[in-house]
N, C-alpha and C positions, 0 to 999 in steps of 0.2 A: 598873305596866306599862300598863295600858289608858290612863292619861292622856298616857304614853309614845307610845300607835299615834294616838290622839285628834290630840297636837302633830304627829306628823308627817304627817296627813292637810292641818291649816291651814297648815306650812309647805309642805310638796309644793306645793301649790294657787299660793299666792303665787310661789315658785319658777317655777314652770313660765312664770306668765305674765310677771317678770321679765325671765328670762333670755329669753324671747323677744322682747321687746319692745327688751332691749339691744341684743341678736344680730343683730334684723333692723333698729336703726336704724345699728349700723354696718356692714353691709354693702352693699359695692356693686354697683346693680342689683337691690337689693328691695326692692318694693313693696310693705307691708302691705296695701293696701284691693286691690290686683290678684293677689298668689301669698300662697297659704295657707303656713301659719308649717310645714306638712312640709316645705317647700321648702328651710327652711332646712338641715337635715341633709345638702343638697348641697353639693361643693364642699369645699375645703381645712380649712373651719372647719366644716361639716356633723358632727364630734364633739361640737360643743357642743350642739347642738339632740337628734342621737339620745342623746345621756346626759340629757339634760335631760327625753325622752319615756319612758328606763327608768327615772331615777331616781322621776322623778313617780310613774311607774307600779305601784312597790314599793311608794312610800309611801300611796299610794289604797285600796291591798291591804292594808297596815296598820292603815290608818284606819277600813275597814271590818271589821278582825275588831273595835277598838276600838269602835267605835258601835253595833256588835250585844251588845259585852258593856254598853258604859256604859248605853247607851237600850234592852234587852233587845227589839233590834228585830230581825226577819226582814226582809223586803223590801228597807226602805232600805239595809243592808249588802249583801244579795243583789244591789242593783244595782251597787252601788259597786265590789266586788270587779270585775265584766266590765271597768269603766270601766280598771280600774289595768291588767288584763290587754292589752286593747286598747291604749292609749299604749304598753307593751313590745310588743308584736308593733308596731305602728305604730314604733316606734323602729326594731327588727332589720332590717324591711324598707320601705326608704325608698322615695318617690316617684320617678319618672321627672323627669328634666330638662324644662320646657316650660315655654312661654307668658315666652321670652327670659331666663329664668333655672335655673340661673347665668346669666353676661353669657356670650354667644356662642352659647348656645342659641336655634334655630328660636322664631319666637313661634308661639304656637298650642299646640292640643294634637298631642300625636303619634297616626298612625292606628294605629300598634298600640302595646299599655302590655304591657311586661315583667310578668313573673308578679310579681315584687319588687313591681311598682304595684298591680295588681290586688290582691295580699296588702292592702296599706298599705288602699285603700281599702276592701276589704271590713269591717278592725279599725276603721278611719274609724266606719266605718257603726255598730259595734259602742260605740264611743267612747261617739259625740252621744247613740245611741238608748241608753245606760245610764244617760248622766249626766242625761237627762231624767224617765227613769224613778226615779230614786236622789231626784231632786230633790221629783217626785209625792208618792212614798213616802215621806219623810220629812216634808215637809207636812203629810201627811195625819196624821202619824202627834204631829202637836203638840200641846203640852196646849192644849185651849181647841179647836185646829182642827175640821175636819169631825167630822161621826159614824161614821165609818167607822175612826177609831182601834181600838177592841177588836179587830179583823179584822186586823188589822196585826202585833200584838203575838204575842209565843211563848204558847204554854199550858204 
């Protein structure tokens, strides 16, 4: 079982970044280096992107009960878990339309953002600041790494 949540944390992973890269080279009027890949969830084919921000999102939450049991680690799972949560809340509730996408959208940002945005961004916020944190911790937490391993570890 745990090499079961393991696989599906490196598949999610790869997935995610996939399907976004597909997603947003066929569509028309997106700009990767200009509108962030939530953007894609907008729009007629916007199902591909927020299935692609729940599925990932299940499977991160997987992957972290999996690497708390394979690597008997606290932290690094503990951060990993918010990271899956936030991609599903960032999924449910999408970005606002701006900065000309979709195509026919104002360019700019809008002076006021829907609660839906404000949601997305705040789980945003949750996302980065987990997966950097998950990243720390696990570091930390490698054979050979820092000294601060034993600290890390369950009792």
């Amino acid at each position: 079982m745990t090499s079961s949540l393991l696989v599906g944390g490196v598949v999610g992973s790869a997935l995610f970044i996939v399907t976004f890269l597909i997603d947003g080279a066929t569509r028309p009027g997106y700009r990767p280096l200009y509108h962030p890949v939530s953007a894609l969830a907008l729009g007629s084919r916007g199902w591909v992107q927020t299935s692609n921000f729940i599925l990932t999102g299940l499977l991160m939450i997987a992957a972290a009960a999996g690497t708390r049991e394979a690597l008997d680690l606290v932290f690094g799972p503990a951060f990993l878990a918010p990271f899956g949560v936030g991609l599903i809340v960032s999924g449910l509730f999408p970005m606002d339309p701006m900065r000309g996408y979709p195509p026919g959208t104002e360019p700019g940002t809008p002076a006021v953002l829907s609660r839906s945005h404000k949601v997305h961004d705040a789980f945003g916020f949750v996302v980065f600041a987990s997966l950097a944190a998950a990243a720390i911790a696990f570091g930390l937490a490698l054979k050979g790494g820092w000294r601060l391993t034993p600290l890390l570890r369950r009792s």
